[in-house]
C-alpha positions in Angstrom: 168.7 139.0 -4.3 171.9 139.3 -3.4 173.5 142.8 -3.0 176.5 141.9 -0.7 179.1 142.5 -3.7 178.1 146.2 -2.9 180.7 146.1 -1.0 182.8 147.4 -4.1 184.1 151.1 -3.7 181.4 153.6 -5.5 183.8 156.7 -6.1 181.6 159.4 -8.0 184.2 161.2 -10.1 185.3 163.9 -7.8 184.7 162.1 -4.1 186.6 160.1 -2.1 186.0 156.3 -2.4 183.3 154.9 -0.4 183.1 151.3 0.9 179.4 150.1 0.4 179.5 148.6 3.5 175.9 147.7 4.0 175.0 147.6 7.5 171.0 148.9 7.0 168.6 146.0 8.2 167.4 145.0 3.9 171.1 144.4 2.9 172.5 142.5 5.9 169.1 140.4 5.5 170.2 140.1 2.0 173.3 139.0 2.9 172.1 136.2 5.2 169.6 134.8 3.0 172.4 133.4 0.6 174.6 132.6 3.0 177.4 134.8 2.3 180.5 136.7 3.8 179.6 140.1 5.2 182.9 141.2 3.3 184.6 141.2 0.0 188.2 142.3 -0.8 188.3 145.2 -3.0 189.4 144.3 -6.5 189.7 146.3 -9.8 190.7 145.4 -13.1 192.4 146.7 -16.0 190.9 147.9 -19.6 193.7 149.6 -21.7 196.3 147.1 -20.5 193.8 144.2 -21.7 193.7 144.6 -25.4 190.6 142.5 -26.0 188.7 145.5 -23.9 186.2 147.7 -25.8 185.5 150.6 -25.7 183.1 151.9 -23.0 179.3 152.3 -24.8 177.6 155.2 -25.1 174.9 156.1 -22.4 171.4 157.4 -24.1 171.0 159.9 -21.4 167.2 159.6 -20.7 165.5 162.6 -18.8 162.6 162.7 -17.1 159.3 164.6 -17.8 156.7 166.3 -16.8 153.1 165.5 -18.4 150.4 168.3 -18.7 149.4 168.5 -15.1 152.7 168.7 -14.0 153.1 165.4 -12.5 156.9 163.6 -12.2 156.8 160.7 -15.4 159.5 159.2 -13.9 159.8 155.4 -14.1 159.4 153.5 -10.7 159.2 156.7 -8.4 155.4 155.8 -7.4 154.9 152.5 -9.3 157.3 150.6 -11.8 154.8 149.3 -14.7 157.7 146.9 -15.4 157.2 144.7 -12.4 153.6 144.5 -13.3 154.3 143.6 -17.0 156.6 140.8 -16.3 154.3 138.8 -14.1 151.3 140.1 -16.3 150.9 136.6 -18.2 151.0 134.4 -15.0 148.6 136.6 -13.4 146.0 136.3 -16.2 146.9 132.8 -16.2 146.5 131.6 -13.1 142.8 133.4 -13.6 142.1 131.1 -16.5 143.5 127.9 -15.0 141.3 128.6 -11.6 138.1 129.2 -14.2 138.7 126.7 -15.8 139.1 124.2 -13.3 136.0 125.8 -11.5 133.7 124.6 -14.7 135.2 121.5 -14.5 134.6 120.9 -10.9 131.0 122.9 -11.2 129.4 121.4 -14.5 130.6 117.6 -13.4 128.4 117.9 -11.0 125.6 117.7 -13.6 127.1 114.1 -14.6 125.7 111.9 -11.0 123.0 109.7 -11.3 121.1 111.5 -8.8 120.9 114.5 -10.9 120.1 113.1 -14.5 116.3 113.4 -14.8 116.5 117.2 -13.5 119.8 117.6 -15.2 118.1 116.7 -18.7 116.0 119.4 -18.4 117.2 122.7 -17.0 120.9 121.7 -18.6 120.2 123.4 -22.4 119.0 126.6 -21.2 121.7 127.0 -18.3 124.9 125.8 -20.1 123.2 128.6 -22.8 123.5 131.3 -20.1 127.3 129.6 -18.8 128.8 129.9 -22.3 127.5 133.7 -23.0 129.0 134.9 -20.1 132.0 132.6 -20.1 133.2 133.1 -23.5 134.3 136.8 -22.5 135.8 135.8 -19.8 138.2 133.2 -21.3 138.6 134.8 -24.5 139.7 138.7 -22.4 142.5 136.3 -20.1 143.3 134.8 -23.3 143.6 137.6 -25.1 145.9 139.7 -22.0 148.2 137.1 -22.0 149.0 136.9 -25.8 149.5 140.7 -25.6 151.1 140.8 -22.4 153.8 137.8 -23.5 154.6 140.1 -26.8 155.2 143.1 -24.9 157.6 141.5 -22.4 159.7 139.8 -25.3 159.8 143.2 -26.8 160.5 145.4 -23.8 164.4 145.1 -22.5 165.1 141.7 -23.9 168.6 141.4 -23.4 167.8 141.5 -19.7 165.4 138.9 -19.8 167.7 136.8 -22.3 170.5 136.9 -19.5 167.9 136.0 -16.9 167.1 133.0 -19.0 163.5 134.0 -18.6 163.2 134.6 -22.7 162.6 131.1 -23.5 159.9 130.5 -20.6 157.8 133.6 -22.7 158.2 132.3 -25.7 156.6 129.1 -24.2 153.8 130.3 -22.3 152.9 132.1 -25.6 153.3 129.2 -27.4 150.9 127.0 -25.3 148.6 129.9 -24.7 148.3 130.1 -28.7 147.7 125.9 -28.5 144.5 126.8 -26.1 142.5 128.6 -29.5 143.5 125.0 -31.8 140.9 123.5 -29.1 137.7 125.8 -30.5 137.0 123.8 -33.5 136.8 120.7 -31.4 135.2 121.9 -28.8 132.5 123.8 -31.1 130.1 121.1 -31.7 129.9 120.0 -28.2 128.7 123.4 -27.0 126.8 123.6 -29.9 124.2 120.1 -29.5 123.8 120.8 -25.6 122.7 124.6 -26.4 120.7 123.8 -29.0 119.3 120.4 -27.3 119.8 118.6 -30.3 120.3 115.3 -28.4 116.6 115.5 -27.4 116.8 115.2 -23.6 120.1 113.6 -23.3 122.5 116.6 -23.2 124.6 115.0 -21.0 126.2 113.1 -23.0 127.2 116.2 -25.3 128.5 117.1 -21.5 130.6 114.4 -20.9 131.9 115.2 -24.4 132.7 118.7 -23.3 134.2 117.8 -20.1 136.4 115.2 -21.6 137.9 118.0 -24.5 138.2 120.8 -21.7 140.0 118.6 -19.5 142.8 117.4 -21.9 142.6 121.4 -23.3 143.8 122.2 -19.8 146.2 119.7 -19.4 148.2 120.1 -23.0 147.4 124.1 -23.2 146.4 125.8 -19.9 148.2 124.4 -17.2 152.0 124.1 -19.2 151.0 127.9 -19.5 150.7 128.6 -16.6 154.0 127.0 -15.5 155.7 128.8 -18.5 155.2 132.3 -17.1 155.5 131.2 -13.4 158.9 129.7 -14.5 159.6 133.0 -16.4 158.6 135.4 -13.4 160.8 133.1 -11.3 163.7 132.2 -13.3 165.2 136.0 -11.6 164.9 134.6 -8.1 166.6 130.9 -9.3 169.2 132.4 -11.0 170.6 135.1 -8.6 171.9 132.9 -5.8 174.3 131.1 -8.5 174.9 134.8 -9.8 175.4 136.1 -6.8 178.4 133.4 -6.2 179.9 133.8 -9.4 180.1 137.2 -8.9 181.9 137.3 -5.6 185.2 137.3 -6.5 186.4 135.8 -2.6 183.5 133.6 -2.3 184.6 129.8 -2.0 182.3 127.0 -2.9 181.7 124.2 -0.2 183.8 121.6 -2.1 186.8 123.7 -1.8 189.2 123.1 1.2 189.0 126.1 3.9 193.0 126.4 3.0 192.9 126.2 -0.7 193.9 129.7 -2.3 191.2 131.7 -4.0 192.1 133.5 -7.3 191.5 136.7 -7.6 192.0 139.8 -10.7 194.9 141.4 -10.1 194.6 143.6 -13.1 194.4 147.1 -11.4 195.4 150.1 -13.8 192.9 152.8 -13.9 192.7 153.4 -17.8 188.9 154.0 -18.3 188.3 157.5 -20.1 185.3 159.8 -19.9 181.9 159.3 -21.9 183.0 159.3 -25.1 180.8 161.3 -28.6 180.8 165.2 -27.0 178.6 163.5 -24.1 181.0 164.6 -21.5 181.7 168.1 -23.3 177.7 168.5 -22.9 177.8 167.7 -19.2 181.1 169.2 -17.8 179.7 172.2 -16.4 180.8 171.7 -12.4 184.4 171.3 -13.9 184.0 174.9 -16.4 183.6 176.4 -12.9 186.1 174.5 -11.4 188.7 175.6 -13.9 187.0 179.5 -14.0 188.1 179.8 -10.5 191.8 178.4 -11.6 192.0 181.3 -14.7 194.1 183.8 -12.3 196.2 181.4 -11.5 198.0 182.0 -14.9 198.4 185.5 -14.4 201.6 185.6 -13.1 203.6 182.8 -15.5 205.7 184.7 -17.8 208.6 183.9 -20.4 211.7 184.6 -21.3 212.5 187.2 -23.5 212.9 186.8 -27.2 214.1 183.7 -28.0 214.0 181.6 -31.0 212.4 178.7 -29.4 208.9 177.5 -29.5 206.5 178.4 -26.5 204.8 175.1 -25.4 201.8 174.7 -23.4 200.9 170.9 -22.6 197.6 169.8 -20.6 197.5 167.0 -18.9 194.4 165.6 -18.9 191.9 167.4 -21.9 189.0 164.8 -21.9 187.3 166.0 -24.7 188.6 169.6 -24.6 185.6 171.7 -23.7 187.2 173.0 -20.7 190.6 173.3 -22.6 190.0 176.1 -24.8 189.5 179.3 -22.1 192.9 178.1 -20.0 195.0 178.0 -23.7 193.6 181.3 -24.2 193.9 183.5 -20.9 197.9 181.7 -21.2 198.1 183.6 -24.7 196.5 186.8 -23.5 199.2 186.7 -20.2 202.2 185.9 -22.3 201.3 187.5 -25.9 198.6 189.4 -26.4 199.8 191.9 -24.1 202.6 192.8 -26.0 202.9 194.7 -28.5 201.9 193.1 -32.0 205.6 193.7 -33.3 207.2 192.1 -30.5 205.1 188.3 -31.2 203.9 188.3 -34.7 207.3 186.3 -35.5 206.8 183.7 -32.6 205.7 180.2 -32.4 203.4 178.8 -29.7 202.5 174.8 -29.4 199.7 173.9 -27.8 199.5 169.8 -26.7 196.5 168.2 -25.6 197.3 164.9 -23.9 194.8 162.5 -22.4 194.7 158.4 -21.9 194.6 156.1 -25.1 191.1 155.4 -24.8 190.6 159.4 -24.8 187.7 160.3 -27.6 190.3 162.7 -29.1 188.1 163.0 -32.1 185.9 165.3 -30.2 189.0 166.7 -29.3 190.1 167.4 -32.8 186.4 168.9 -33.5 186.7 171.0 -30.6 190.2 172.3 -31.9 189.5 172.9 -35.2 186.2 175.1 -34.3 188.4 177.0 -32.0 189.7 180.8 -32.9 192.7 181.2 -30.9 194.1 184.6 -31.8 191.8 187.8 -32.0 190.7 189.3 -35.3 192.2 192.5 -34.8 195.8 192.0 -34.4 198.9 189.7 -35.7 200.1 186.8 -33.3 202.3 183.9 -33.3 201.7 181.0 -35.1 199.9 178.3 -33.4 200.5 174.5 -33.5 198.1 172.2 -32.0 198.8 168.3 -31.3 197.5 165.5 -29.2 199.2 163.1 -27.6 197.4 159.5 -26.3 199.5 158.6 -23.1 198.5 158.7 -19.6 200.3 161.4 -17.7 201.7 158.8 -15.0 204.1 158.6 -18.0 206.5 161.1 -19.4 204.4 162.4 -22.7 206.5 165.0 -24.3 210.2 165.5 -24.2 212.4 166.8 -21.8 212.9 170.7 -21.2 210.5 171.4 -23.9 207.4 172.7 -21.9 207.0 176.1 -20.9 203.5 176.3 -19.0 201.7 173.1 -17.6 198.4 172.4 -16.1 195.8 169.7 -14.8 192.5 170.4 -14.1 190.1 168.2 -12.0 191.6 165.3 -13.2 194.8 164.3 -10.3 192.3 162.8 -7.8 191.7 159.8 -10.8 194.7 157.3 -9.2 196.9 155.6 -11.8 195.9 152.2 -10.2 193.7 150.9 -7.6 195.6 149.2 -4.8 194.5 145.3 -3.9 193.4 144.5 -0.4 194.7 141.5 1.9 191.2 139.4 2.4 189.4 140.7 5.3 189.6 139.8 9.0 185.9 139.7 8.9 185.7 143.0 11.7 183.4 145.4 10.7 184.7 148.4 8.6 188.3 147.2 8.9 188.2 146.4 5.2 187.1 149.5 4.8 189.9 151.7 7.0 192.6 149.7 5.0 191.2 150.7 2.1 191.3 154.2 2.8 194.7 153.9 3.8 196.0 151.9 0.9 194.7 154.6 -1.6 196.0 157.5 0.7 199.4 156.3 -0.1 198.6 155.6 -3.9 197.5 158.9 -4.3 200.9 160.4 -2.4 202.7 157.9 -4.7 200.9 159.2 -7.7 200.9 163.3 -6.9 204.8 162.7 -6.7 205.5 161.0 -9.7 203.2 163.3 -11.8 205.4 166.1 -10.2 208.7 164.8 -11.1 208.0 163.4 -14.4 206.6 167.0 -15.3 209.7 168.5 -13.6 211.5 166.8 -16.7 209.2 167.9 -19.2 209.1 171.6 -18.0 212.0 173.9 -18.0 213.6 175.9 -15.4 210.8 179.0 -14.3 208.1 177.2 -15.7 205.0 177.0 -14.5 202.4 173.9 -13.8 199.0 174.6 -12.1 196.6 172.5 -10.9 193.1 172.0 -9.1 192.2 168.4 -8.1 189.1 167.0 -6.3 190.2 167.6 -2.2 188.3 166.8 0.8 186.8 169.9 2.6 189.0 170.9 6.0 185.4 171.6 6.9 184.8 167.9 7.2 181.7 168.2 4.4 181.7 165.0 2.3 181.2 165.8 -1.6 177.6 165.7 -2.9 176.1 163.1 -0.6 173.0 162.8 -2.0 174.1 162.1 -5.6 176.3 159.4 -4.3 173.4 158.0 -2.1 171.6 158.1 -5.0 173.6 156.3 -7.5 174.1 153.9 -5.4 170.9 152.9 -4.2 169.9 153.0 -7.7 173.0 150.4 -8.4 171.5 147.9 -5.4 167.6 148.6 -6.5 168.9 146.8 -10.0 170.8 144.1 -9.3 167.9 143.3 -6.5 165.2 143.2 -9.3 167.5 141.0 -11.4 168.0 143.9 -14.3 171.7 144.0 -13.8 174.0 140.8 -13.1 175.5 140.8 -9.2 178.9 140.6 -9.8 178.3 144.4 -11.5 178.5 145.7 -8.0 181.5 143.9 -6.8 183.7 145.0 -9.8 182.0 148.2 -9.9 185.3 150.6 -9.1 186.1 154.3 -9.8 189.6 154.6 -8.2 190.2 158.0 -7.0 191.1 159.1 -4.0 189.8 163.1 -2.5 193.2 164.4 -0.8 193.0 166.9 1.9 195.5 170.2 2.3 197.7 168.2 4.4 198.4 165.3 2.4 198.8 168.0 -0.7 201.4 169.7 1.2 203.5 166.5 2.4 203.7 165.5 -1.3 205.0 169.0 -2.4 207.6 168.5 0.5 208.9 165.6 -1.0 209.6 167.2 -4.6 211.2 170.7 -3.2 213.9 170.3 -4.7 212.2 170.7 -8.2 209.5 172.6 -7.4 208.5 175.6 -5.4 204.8 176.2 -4.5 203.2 179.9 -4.8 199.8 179.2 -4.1 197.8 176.3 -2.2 194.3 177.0 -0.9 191.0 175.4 -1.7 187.3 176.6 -2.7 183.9 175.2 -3.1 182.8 174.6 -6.4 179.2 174.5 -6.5 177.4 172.8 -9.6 176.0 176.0 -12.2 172.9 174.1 -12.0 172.1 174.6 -9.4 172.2 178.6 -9.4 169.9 178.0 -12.5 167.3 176.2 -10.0 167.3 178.7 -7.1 166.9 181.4 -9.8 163.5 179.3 -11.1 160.8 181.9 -10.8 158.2 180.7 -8.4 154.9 180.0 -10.3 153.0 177.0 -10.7 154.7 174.9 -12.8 158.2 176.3 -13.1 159.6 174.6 -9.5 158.8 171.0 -10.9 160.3 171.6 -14.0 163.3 173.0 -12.7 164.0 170.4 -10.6 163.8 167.6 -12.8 165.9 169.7 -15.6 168.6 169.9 -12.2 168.2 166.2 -11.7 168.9 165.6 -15.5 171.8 167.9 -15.1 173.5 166.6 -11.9 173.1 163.0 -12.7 174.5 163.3 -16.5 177.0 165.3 -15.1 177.8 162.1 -12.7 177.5 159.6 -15.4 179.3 161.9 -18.0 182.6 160.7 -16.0 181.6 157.2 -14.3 179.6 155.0 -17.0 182.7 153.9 -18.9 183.5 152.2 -14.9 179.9 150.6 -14.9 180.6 149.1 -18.1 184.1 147.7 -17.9 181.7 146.2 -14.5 179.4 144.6 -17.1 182.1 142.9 -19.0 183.4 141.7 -15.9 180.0 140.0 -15.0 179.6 138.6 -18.5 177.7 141.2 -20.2 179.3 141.9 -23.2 176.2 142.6 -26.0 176.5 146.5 -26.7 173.1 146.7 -26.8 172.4 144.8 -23.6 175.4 147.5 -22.2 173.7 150.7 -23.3 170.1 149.1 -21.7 171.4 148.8 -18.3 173.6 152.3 -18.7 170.2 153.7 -19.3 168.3 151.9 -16.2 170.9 152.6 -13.5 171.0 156.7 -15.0 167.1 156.7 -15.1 166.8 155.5 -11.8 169.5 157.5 -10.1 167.4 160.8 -11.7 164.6 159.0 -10.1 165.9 158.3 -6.5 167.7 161.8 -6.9 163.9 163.6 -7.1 162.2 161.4 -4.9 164.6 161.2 -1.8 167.3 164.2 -1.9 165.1 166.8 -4.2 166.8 170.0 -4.9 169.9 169.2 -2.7 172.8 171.3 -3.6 175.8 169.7 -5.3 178.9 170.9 -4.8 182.6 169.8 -3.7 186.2 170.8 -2.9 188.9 171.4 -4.8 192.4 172.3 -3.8 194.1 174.7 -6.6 198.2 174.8 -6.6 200.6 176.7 -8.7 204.0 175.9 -8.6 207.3 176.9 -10.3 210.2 175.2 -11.2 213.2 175.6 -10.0 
């Protein structure tokens, strides 16, 4: 099936983006066998800006288990019981359709001339013995290929609706069902050459038989049969027409070789995080990121008393979990370590700003459970608000701001840029890619600094830690990527996910290094002035939790898959709402049929995560900066 839209960058959240450029031996092959270009320009598309686009769905989160001996229950890591299921009914009927056309081929042998006079005789006694032994046979394929048919119309329908294979079930069943109306007929036939009430002449109860069984096969076994081959198939028909409408460059042969192709052009970056607390629940790698940023605030500091209102914006809460502590330690630095006297009069505003699509009302819910001033003393009064406006846009007024910060969230690029088609060369799609979104993200770190240099006042502060690439030269969690990915290509290969998913499939960030940090701060000196640039590691919690597993028998399986679970939900926490504007793209736009394939790609990443890139460690860069304006 074809893979080739792979080609579509697959950003994890905090990683650079990286070109699935597929040069391994199974996805050029791939490529070849539909006939298509070896590369696709790189296109995105917008959500917010498109008002008919809904919101992202909800991913189940399924984890994977252990059964009493300990043994990994994870779908498809040994054997996937899926495949089996969905040719199940063509396997059971291509069993019946070869027995049944070996009775008719055998037991019309007992019809020639030559054969009658000893036919006559031993015929009662051996079709007696036939039908005995027969009956289970037909009646056990029979009955496997009723059940089978049920469970595969009940068991992740919407995929087989979209793969047109529904109807081809539902037929096969159908016609299967048709081969019991046969019995009553059938009946006496068996019955008067058994019982040799014909009196030496049971061939013609034979010829009676044979003429039933062959129009039974004809009307009932064999349609069947080509039912459930058409169902297993339908996949394999399908994807090649898939596969082209998918490809946004690809150019059908009608078409003159100079005729433009359209292409989306719809490129802002607008999709927010997992929405209902699921990325509060699996946020952990950025609670260490923004742990290591706390000191960082140590040194802001404020005027003396004045009668205006402190203000402390974030840009970019998500759904606030990681909000809380940094709110906090900047109350405790510029309060609480007064005396009570000297604040109890004040007023402090706390914003919480995030894109429209933002699930502020986990935001609200993490506000409202939050105790901001200890229990022992007097403080200011505290205002909380949220503002729904993408910080690539001024979102609170001028001079008003006091302290700023952004955590992990600056690598996410306001837009993805478009790509010229490609010259066909190997990787140079690829190289101007990288380029193009090296001088987005310049473009973007700039105007994020001057549009804050409006909103914050003269010896403010703004700090920040965004997603970097290591000066080491050590990519960001490999294995997850390599994971996800392969678990992206493993679907759309077995049909479960539409192609066209993987060539719209787009997470636009972009990791920057030290140096292209520091050449953006030179361009906004004159409203800024850095105190500290560095960058640290930041290594997933979970994965301390798995080196500190105690060693007995059972404890290291568990611990890995609970770190799998962790790592990948951690992943999907951020990128799902991408995979699903990817969906709609590809014409899948049944919620339910959404959440199914969420839940495939997540399962299978888990799975590909244990089986190929167990217990790897996941970890990235991030570069921390505080400035102060001038």
């Amino acid at each position: 099936m074809f893979v080739g839209a792979c080609l579509a960058a697959f950003p994890a959240p905090y990683f650079a983006p990286i070109r699935w450029v597929l040069n391994d031996a199974q996805n050029i092959e791939l490529r070849r066998r539909f006939g298509l270009p070896f590369f696709f320009p790189a296109n995105s598309q917008s959500e917010y800006h498109d008002t008919t686009t809904p919101t992202p769905t909800r991913l189940p989160s399924p984890n994977l288990q252990l059964n009493k001996t300990g043994n990994i229950m994870a779908s498809g890591l040994f054997f996937d019981p899926l495949k089996l299921l969905r040719v199940a009914p063509l396997l059971t009927t291509t069993s019946a359709l070869v027995y049944a056309w070996d009775e008719h081929w055998y037991l019309s042998g007992f019809l020639r001339s030559e054969h009658k006079p000893e036919t006559e005789t031993i015929l009662p006694s051996y079709f007696r013995r036939f039908f005995e032994q027969g009956i289970f046979i037909i009646a056990g394929l029979n009955t496997l290929t009723v059940s089978t048919s049920i469970a595969n119309l009940l068991t992740d329908r919407p995929v087989l609706d979209r793969l047109r294979s529904s109807r081809w079930y539902w037929a096969g069943l159908g016609f299967t069902a048709c081969h019991f109306l046969f019995v009553p007929l059938i009946a006496y036939p068996i019955r008067d050459i058994m019982e040799n009430r014909s009196q030496g002449k049971s061939t013609k109860d034979l010829k009676r038989w044979i003429d039933i069984h062959r129009i039974r096969v004809l009307v009932a076994d064999l349609p069947a049969w080509m039912s459930f081959l058409g169902a297993s198939t339908m996949p394999l028909v399908q994807q090649p027409v898939t596969a082209l409408e998918g490809c946004v460059c690809s150019r059908s042969p009608q078409e003159p070789a100079d005729q433009p192709v359209e292409r989306p052009e719809v490129l802002d970056n607008d999709v927010p995080m997992q929405g209902d607390g699921f990325y509060n629940k699996n946020s952990e790698l950025q609670y260490a990121a923004m742990q290591r940023a706390l000191p960082l605030f140590d040194s802001i500091s404020i005027a003396e008393a004045t009668p205006r209102v402190f203000s402390v914006v974030e840009y970019g809460c998500a759904q606030g979990v990681n909000s809380i502590e940094p709110f906090r330690h900047i109350l405790s630095t510029t309060h609480f370590q007064k005396p009570a006297t000297d604040t109890a009069g004040g007023e402090v505003s706390l914003v919480f700003t995030d894109r429209v699509g933002n699930d502020f009302t986990t935001v609200a819910n993490t506000i409202s459970n939050t105790q901001w001033l200890p229990t022992s003393r007097r403080g200011p009064e505290i205002f909380t608000s949220m503002v729904a406006r993408s910080f690539y846009q001024q979102v609170v007024p001028s001079q008003s701001v006091d302290v700023g910060f952004s955590l992990a969230t600056l690598h996410h690029l306001e837009r993805h840029p478009t790509l010229p088609a490609s010259d066909g060369k190997e990787g140079s799609e690829s190289t101007e890619e990288q380029a193009l979104l090296k001088e987005q993200a310049d473009h973007d770190l700039c105007q994020f600094l001057r549009l804050r240099a409006k909103e914050i006042r003269s010896s403010g502060s703004l700090v920040l830690s965004l997603v970097g690439q290591s000066s080491t030269g050590a990519p960001n969690y490999p294995g997850l990527v390599d994971s996800c990915r392969q678990a992206m290509v493993n679907l759309v290969m077995e049909g479960r996910v539409p192609t066209g998913v993987a060539s719209a499939f787009r997470v636009p960030t972009y990791d920057r290094t030290l140096e292209d940090v520091e050449n953006s701060l030179k361009t906004v000196q004159d409203v800024w002035t850095a105190e500290h640039l560095f960058e640290e590691e930041i290594v997933h919690p979970a994965y301390e939790t798995l080196r500190a597993a105690q060693p007995d028998s059972d404890s290291p399986k568990k611990a890995s898959i609970h770190y799998a679970n962790s790592v990948v939900d951690w992943m999907m926490a951020v990128i799902s709402g991408y995979f699903v504007k990817a969906l709609q793209i590809a014409g899948v736009h049944d919620p339910a049929a959404q959440s199914a394939s969420l839940e495939a790609w997540s399962s299978l990443t888990k799975t590909l995560f244990l089986k190929e890139h167990l217990d790897e460690k996941v970890a990235c860069s991030f570069i921390y900066v505080k400035l102060v304006r001038i």
